[in-house]
Backbone of each chain as ProteinMPNN parsed JSONL, in Angstrom:
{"seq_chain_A": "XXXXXXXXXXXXXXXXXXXXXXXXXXXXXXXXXXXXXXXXXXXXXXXXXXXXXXXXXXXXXXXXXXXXXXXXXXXXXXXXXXXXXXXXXXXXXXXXXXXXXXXXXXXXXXXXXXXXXXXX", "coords_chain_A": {"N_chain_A": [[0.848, -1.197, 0.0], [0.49, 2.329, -0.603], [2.397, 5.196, 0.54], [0.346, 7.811, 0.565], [-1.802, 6.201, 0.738], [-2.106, 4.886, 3.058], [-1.487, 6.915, 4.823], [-4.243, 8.156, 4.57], [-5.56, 6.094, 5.439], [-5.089, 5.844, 8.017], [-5.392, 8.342, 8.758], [-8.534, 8.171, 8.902], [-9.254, 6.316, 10.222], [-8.132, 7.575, 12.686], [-9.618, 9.638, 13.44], [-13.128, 10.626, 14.189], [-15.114, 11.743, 12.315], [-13.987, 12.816, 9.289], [-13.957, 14.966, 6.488], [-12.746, 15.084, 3.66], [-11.652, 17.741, 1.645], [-11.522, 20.287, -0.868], [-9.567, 23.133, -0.317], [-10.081, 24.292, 3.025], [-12.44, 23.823, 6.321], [-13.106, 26.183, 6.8], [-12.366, 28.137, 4.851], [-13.313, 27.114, 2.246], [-12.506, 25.97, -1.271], [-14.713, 25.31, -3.272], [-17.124, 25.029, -4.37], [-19.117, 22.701, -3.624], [-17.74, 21.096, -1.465], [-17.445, 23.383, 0.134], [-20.802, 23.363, 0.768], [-20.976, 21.033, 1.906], [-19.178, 20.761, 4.239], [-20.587, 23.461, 5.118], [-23.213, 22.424, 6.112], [-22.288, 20.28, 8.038], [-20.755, 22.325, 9.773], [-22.587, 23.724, 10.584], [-24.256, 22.01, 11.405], [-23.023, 21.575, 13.789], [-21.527, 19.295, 14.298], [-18.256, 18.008, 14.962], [-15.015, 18.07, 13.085], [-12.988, 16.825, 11.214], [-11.079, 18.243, 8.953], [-9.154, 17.681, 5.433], [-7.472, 18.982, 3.817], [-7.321, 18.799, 0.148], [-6.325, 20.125, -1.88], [-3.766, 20.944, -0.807], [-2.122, 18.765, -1.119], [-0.933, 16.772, -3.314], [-1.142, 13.987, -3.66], [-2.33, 12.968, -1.747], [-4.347, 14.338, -3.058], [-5.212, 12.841, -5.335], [-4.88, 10.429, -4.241], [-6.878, 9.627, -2.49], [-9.368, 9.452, -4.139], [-8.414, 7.039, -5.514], [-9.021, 5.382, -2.579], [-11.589, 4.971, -2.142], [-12.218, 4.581, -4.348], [-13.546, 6.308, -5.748], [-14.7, 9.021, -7.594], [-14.492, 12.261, -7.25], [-14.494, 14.554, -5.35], [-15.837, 16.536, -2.574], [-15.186, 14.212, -0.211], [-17.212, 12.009, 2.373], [-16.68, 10.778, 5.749], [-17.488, 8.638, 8.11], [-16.431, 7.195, 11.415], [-14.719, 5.491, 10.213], [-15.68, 5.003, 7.72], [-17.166, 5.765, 4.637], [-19.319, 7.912, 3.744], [-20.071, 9.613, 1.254], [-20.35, 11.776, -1.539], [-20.947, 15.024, -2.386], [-23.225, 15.314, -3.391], [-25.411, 12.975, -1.999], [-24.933, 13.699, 0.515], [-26.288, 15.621, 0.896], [-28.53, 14.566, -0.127], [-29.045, 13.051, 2.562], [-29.049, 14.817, 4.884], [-31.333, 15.873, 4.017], [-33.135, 13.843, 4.21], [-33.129, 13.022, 6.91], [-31.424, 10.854, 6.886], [-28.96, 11.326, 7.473], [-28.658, 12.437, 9.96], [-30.107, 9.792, 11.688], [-27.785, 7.722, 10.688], [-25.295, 9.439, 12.234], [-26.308, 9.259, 14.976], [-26.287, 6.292, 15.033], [-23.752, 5.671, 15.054], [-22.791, 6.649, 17.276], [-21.677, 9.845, 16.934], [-21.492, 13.219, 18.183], [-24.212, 16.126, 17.658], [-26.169, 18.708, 16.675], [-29.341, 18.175, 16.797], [-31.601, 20.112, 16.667], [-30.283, 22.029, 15.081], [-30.295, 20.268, 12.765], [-33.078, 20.118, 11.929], [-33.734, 22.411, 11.681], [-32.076, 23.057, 8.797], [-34.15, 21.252, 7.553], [-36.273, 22.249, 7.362], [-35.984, 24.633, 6.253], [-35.123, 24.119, 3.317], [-37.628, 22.599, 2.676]], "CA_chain_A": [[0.0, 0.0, 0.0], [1.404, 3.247, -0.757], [2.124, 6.183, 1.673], [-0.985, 8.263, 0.501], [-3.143, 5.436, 1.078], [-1.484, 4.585, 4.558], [-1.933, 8.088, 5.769], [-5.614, 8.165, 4.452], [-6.168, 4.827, 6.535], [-4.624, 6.508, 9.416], [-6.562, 9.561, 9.085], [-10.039, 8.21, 8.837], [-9.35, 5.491, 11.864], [-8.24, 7.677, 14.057], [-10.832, 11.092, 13.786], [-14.192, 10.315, 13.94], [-15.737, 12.583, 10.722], [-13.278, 13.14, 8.101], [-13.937, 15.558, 5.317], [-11.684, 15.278, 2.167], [-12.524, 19.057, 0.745], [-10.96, 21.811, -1.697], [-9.924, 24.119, 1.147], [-10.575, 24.264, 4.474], [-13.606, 24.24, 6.86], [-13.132, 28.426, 7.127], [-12.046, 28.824, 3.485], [-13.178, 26.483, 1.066], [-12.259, 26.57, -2.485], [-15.168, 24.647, -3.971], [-18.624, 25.421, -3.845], [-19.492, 21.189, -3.133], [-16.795, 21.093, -1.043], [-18.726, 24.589, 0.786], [-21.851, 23.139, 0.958], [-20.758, 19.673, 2.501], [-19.059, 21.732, 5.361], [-21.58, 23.817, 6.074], [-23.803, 21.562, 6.831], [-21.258, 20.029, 9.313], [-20.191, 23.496, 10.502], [-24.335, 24.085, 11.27], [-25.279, 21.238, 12.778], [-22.471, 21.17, 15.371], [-20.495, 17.995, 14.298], [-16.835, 18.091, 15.02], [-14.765, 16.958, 12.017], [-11.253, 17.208, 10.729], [-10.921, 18.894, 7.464], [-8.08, 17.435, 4.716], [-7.484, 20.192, 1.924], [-6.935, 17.787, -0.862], [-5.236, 21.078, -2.882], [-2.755, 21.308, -0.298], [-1.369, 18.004, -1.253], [-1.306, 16.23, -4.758], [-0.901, 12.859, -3.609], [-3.894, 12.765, -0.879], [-5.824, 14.545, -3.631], [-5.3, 11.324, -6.092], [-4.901, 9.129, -3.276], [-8.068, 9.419, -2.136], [-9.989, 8.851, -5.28], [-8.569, 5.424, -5.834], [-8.635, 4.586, -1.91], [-12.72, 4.707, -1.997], [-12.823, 3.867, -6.111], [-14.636, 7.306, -5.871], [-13.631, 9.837, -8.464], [-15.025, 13.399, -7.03], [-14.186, 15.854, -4.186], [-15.726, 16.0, -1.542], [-15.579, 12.871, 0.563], [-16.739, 12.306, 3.963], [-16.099, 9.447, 6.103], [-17.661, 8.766, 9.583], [-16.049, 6.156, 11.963], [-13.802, 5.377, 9.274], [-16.608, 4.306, 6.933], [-17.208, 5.95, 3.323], [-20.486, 7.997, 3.791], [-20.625, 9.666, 0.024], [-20.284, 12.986, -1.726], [-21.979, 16.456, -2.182], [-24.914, 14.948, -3.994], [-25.292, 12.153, -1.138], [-24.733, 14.192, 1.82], [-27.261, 16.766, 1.194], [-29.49, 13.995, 0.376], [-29.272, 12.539, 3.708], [-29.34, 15.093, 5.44], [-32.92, 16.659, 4.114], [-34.748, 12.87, 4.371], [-32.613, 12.815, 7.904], [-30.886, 9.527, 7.304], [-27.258, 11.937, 8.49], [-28.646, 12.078, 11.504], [-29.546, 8.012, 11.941], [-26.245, 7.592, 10.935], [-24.667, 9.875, 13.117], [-26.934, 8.605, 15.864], [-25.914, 5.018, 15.237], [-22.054, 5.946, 15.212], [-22.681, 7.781, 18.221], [-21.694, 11.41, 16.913], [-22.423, 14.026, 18.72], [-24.774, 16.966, 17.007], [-27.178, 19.333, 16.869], [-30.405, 17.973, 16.149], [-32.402, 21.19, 16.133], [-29.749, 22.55, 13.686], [-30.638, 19.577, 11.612], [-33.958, 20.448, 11.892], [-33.747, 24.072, 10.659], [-31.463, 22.747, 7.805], [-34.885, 20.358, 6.688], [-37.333, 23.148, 7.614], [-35.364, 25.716, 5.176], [-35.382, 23.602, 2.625], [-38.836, 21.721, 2.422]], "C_chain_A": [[0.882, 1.246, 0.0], [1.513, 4.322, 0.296], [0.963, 6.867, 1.893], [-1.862, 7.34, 1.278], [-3.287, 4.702, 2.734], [-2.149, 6.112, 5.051], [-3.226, 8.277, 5.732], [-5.966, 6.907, 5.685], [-5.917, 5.296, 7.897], [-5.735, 7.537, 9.948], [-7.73, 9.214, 9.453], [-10.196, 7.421, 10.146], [-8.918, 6.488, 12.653], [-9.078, 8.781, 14.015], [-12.381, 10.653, 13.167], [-14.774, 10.282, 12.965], [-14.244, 13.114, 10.423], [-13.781, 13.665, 6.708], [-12.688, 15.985, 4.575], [-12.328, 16.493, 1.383], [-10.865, 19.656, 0.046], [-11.05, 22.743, -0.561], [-10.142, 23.794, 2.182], [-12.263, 24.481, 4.757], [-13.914, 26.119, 6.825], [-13.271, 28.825, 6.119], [-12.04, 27.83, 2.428], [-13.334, 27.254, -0.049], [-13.032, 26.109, -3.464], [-16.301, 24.725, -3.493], [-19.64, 23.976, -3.313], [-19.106, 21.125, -2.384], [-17.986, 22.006, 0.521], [-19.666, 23.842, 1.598], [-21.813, 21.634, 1.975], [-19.955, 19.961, 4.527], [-19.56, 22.429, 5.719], [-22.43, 23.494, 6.398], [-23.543, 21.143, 7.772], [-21.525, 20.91, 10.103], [-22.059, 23.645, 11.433], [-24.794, 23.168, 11.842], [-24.255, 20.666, 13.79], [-21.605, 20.073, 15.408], [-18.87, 18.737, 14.422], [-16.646, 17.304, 14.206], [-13.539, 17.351, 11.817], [-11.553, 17.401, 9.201], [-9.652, 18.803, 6.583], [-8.417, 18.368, 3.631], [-6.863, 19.665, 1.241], [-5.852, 18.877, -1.624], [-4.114, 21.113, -2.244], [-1.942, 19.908, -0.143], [-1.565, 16.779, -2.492], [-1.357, 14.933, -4.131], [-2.063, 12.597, -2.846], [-5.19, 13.158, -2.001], [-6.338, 13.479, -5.198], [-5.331, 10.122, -5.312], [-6.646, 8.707, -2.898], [-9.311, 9.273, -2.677], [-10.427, 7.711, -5.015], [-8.8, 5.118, -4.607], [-10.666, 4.45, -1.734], [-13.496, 4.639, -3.231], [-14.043, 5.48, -6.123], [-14.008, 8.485, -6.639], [-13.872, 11.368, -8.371], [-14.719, 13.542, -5.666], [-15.216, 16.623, -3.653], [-16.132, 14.797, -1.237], [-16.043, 12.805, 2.067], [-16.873, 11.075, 4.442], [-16.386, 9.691, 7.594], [-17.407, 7.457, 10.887], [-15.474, 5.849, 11.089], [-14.463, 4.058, 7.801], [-16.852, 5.474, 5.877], [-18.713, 6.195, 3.043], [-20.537, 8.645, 2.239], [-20.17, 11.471, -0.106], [-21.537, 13.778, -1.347], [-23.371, 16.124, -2.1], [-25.619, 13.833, -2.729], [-25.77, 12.338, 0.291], [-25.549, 14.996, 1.8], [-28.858, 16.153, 1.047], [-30.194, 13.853, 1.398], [-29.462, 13.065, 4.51], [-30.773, 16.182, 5.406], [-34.036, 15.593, 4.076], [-34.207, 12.636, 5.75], [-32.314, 11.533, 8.068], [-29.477, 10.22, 7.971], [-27.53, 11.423, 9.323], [-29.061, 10.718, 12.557], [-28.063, 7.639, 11.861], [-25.371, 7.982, 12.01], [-25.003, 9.381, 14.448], [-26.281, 7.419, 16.013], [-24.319, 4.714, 15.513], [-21.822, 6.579, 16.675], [-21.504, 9.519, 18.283], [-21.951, 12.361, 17.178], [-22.951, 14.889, 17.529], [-25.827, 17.608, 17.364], [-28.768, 18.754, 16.287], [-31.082, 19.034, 15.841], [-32.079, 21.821, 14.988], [-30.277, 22.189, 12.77], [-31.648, 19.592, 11.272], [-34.149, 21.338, 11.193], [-33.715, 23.941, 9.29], [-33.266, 22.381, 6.959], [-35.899, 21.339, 6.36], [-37.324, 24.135, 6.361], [-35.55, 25.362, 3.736], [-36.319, 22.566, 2.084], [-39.603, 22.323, 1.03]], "O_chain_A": [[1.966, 1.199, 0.581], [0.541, 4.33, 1.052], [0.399, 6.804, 2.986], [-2.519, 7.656, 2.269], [-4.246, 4.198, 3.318], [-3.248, 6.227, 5.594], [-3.69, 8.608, 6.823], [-6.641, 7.104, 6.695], [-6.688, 5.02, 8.816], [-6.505, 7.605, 10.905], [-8.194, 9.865, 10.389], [-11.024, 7.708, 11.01], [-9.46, 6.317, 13.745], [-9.397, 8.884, 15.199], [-12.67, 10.422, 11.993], [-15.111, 9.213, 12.457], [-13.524, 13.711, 11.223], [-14.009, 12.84, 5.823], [-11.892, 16.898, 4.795], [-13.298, 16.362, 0.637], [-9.682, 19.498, 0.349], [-12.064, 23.108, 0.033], [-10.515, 22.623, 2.259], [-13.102, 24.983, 4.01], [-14.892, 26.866, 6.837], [-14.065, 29.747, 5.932], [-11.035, 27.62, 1.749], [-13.828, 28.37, -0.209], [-12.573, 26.232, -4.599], [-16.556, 24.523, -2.306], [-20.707, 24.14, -2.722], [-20.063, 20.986, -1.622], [-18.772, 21.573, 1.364], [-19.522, 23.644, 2.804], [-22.762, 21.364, 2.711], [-20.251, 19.432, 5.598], [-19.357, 22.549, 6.928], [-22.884, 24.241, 7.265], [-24.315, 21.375, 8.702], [-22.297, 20.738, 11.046], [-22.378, 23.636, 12.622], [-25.651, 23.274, 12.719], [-24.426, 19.653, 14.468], [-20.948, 19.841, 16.423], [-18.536, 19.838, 13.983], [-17.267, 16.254, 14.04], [-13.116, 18.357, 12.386], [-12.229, 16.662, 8.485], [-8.879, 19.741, 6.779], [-9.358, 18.441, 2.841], [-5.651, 19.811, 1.403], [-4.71, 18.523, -1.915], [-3.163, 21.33, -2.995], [-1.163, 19.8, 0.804], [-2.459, 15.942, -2.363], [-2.586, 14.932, -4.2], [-2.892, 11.889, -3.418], [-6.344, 12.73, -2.034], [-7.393, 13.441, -5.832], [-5.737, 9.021, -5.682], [-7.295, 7.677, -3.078], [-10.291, 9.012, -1.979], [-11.495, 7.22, -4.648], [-9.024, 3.922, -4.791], [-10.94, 3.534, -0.959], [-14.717, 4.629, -3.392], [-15.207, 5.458, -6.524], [-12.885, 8.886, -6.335], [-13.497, 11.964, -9.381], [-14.713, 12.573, -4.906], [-15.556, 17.543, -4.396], [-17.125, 14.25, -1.718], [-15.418, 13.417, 2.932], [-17.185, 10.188, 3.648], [-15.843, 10.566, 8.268], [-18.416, 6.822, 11.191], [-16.549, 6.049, 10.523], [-14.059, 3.026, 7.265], [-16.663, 6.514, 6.509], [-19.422, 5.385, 2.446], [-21.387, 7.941, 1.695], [-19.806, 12.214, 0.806], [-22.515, 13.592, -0.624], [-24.282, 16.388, -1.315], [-26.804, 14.158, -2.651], [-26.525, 11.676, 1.003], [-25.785, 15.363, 2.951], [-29.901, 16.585, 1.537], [-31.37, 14.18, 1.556], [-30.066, 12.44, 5.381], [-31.174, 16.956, 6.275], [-35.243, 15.814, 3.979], [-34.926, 11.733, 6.179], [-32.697, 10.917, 9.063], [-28.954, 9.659, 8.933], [-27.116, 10.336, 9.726], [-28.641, 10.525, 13.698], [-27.332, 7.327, 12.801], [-24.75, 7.151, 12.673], [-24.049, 9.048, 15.151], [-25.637, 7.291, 17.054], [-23.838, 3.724, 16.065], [-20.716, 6.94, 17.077], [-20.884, 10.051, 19.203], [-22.838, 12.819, 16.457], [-22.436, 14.673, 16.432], [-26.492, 17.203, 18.318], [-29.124, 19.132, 15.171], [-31.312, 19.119, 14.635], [-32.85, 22.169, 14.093], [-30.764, 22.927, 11.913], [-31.747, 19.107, 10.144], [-34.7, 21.224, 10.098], [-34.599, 24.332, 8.528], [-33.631, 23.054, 5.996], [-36.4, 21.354, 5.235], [-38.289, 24.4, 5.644], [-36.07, 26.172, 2.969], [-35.976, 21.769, 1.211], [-40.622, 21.781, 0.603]]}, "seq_chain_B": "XXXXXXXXXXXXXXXXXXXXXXXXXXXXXXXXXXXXXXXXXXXXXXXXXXXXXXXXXXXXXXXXXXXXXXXXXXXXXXXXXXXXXX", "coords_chain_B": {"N_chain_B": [[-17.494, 14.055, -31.042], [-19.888, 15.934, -28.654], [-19.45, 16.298, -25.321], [-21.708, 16.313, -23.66], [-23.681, 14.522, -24.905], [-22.195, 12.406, -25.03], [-22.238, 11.616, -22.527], [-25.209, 11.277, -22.138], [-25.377, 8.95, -24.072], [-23.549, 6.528, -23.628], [-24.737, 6.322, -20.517], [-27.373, 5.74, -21.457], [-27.071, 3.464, -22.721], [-26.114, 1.875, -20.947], [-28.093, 2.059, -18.865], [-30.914, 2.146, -19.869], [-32.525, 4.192, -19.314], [-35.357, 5.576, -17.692], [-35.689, 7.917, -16.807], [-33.687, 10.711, -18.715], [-31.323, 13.639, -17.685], [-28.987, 15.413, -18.787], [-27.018, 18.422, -17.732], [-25.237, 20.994, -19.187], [-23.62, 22.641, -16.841], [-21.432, 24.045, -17.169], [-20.952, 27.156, -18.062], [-22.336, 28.37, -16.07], [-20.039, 28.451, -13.823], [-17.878, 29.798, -14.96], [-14.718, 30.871, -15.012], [-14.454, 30.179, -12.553], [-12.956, 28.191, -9.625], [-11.468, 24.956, -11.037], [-12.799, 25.759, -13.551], [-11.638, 24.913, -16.6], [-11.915, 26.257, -18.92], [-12.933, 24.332, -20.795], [-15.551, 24.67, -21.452], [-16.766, 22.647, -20.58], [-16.843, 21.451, -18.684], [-18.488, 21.605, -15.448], [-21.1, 19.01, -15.107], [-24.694, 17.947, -14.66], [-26.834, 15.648, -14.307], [-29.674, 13.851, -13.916], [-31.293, 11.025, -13.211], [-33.345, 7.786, -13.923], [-33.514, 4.685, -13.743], [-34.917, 1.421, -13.654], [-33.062, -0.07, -12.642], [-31.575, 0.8, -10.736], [-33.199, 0.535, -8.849], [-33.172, -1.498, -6.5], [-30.492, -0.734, -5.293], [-27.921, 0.521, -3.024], [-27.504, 4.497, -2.124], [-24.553, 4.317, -2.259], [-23.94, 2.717, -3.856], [-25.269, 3.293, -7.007], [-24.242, 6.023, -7.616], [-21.746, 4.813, -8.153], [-22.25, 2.922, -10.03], [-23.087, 4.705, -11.955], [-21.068, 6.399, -12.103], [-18.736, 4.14, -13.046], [-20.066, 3.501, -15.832], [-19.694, 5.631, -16.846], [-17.51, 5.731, -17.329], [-13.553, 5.969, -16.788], [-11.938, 7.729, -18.434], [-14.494, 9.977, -19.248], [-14.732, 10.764, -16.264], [-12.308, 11.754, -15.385], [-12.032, 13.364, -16.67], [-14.12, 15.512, -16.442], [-14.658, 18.453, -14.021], [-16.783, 18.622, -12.301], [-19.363, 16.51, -10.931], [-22.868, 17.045, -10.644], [-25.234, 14.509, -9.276], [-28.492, 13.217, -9.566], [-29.738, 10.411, -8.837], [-32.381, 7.675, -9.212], [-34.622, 5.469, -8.873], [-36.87, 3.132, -10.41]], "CA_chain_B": [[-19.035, 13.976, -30.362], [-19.664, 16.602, -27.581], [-19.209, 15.265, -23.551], [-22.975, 15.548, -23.335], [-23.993, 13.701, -26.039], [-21.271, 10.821, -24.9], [-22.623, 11.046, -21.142], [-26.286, 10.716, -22.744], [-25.22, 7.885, -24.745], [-23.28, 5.77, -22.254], [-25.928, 6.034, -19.474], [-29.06, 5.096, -21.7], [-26.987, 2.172, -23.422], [-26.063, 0.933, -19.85], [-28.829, 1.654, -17.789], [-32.267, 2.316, -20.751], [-33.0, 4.719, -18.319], [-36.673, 6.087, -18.479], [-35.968, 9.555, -17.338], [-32.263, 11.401, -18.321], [-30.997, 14.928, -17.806], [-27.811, 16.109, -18.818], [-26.977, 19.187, -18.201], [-23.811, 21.156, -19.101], [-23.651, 23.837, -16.195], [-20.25, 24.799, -17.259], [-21.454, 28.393, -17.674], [-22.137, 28.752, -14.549], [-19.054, 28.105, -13.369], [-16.92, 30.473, -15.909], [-13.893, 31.732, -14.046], [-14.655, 29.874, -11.249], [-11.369, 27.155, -9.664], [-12.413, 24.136, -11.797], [-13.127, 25.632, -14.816], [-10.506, 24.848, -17.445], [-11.847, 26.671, -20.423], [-13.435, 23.857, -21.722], [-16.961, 25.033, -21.262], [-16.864, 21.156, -20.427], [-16.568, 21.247, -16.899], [-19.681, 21.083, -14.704], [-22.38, 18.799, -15.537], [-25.327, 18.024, -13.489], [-27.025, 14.392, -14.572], [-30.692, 13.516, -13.268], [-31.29, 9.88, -14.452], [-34.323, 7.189, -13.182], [-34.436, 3.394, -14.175], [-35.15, 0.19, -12.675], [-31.43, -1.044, -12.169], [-31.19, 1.663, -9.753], [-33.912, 0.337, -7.503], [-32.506, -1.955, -5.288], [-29.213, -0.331, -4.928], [-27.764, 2.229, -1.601], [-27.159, 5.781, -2.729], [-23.666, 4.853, -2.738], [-24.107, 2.009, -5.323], [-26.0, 3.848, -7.731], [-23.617, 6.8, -7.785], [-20.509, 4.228, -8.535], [-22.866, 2.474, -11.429], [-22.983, 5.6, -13.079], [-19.421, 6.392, -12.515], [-18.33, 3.179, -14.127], [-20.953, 3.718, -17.447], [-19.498, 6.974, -18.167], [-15.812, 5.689, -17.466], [-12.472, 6.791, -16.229], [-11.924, 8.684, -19.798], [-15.311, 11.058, -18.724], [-14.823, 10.994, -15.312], [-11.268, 12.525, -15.385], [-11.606, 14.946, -17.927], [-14.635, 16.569, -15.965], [-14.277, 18.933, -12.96], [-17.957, 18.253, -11.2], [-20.194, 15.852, -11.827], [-23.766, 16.489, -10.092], [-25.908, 13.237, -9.675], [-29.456, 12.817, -8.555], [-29.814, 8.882, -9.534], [-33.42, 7.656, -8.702], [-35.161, 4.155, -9.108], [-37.831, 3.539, -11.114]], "C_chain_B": [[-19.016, 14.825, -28.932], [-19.957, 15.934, -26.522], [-20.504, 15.166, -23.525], [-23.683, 14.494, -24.189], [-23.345, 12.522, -26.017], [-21.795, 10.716, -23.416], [-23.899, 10.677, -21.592], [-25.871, 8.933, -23.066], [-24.62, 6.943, -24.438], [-24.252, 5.596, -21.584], [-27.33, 5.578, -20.653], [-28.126, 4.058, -22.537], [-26.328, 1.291, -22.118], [-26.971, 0.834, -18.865], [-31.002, 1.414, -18.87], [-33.13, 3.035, -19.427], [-34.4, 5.233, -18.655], [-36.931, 7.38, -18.517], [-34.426, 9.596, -17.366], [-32.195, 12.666, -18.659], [-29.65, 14.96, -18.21], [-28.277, 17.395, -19.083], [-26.002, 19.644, -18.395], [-24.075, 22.504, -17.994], [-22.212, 25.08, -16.015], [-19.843, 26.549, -17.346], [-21.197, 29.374, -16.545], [-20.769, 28.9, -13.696], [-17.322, 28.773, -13.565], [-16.265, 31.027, -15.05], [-13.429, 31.194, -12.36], [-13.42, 28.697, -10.922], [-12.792, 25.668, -10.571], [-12.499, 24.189, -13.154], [-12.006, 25.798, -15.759], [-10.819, 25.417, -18.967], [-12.448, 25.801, -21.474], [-14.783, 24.501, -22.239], [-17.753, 23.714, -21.41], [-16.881, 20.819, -19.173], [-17.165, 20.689, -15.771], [-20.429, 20.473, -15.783], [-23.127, 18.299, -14.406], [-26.075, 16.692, -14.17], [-28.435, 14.018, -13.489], [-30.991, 12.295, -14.154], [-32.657, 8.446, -13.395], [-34.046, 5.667, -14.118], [-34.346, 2.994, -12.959], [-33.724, -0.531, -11.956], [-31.711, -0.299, -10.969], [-32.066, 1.118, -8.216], [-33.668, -0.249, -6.266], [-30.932, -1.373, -4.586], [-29.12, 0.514, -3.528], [-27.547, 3.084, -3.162], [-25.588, 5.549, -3.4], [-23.35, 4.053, -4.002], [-24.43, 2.68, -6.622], [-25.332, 4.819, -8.155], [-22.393, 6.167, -8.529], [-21.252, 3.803, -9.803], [-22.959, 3.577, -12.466], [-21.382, 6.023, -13.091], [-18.957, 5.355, -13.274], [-19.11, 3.014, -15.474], [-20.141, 4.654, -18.169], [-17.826, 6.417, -18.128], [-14.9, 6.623, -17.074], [-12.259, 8.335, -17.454], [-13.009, 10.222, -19.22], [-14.641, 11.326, -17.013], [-13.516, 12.102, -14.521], [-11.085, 13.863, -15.506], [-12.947, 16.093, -17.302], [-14.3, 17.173, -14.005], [-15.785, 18.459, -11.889], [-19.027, 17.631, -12.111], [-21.835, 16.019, -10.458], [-24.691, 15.308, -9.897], [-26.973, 13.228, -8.976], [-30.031, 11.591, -9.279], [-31.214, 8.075, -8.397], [-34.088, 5.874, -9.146], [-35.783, 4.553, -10.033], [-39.484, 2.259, -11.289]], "O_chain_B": [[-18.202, 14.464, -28.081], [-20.705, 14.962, -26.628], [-20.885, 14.006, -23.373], [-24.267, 13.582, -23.605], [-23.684, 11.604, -26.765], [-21.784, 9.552, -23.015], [-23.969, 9.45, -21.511], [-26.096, 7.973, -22.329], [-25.112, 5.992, -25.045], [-24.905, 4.608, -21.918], [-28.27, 4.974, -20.136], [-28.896, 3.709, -23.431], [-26.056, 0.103, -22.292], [-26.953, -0.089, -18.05], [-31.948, 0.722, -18.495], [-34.063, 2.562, -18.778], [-34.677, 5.342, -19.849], [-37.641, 8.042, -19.274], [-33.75, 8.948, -16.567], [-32.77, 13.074, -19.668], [-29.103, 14.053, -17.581], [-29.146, 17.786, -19.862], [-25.165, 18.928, -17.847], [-24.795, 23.4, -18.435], [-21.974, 26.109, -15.381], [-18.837, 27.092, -16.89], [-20.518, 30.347, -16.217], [-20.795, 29.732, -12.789], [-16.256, 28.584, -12.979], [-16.854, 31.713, -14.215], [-12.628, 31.54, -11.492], [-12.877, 28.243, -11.93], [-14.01, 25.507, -10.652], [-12.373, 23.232, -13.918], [-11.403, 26.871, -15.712], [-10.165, 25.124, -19.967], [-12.562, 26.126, -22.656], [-14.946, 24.785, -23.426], [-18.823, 23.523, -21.989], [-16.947, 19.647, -18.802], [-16.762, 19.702, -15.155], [-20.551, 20.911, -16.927], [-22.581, 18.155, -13.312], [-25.519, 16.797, -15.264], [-28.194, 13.92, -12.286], [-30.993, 12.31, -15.385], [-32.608, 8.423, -12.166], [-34.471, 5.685, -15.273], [-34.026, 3.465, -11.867], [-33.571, -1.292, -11.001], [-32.174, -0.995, -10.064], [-31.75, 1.234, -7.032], [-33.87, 0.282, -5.173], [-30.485, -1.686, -3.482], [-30.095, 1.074, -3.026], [-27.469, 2.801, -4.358], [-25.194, 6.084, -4.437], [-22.709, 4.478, -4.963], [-23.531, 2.489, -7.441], [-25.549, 4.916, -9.363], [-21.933, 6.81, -9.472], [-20.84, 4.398, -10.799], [-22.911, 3.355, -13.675], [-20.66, 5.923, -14.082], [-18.711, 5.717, -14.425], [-18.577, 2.221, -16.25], [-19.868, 4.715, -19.368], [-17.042, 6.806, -18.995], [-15.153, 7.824, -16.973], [-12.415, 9.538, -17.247], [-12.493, 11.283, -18.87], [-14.006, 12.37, -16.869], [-13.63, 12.88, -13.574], [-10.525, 14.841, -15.008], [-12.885, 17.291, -17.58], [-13.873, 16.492, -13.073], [-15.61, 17.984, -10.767], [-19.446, 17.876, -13.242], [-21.888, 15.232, -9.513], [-25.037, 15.124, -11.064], [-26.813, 13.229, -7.756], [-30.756, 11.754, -10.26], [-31.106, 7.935, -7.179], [-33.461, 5.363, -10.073], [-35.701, 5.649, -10.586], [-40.458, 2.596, -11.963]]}, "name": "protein", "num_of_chains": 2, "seq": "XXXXXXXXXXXXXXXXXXXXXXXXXXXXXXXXXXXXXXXXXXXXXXXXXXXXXXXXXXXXXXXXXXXXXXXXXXXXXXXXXXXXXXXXXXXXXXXXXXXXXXXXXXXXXXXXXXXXXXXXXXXXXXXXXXXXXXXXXXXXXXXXXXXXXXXXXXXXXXXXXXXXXXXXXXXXXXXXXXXXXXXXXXXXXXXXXXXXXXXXXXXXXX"}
């Protein structure tokens, strides 16, 4: 296995939520990317944020290490929850928050509430 | 043959989908990190058959990634997907 794909395995076992973004949580550089973190950022989850731009090898590594070929990724318990399109699903029929529930993640439920409310 | 017209034509000869969208939203996007000038960049993809039905979300997302191929999948910067049963 190669270093990339070692440090990805590292990363995702040891921090709970792992987002693979363009940019940072503060300053993303990708409007999917954006939107996949602020969701996070709003409903209160703690997560670690990898800025794929700030390293070529994590930002090909991490493609092939979940056969997934798009930016952003997120990853909770060191499981392979899905991109942009995915994540915004889940969290407006509120399967996120089963998930997160069943992982035991902390969060805001009311946030997640708002989030569904806003967008109904 | 233009990218939409080869993502069309991939997805309805691997899935005979009953509803498909392509769209190119590359437009949108002019100037923006991402966009390489193709005016090939974003597309956004709404697509419904029956394969899709039993699948998770994250199945269904990889089945269309492997239709359109590494070749598409490379060469674009965002691919939206809302992939639906039927």
């Amino acid at each position: 296995m190669s270093d990339a794909m070692e440090r990805i395995r590292a990363t995702i076992e040891g921090n709970d939520v792992v987002l693979y973004m363009k940019g940072t949580k503060m300053m993303p550089q990708c409007g999917f990317s954006s939107r996949v973190a602020g969701v996070l950022n709003y409903m209160g989850v703690d997560f670690l944020d990898v800025d794929v731009l700030a390293d070529p090898e994590i930002r090909q590594g991490i493609k092939e290490f979940s056969d997934w070929p798009t930016i952003p990724q997120l990853y909770v318990k060191g499981e392979f929850v899905g991109g942009c399109d995915i994540v915004t699903e889940m969290t407006l029929s509120g399967e996120l928050d089963a998930l997160l529930d069943a992982k035991g993640v902390a969060y805001d439920k009311a946030r997640a509430e708002e989030i569904r409310k806003a967008n109904a | 043959m233009r990218l939409e017209q080869q993502i069309r034509a991939r997805l309805t000869a691997a899935f005979a989908p009953v509803r498909l969208e392509v769209v190119n939203e590359s437009h949108r996007h002019a100037g923006h990190a991402g966009d390489d000038g193709s005016g090939e960049s974003h597309f956004r993809v709404v697509i419904a058959a029956p394969a899709f039905g039993p699948m998770t979300r994250i199945a269904r997302h990889r089945a269309v990634h492997a239709a359109l191929g590494r070749d598409i999948t490379d060469r674009i910067h965002a691919l939206a997907l809302d992939v639906q049963g039927a």
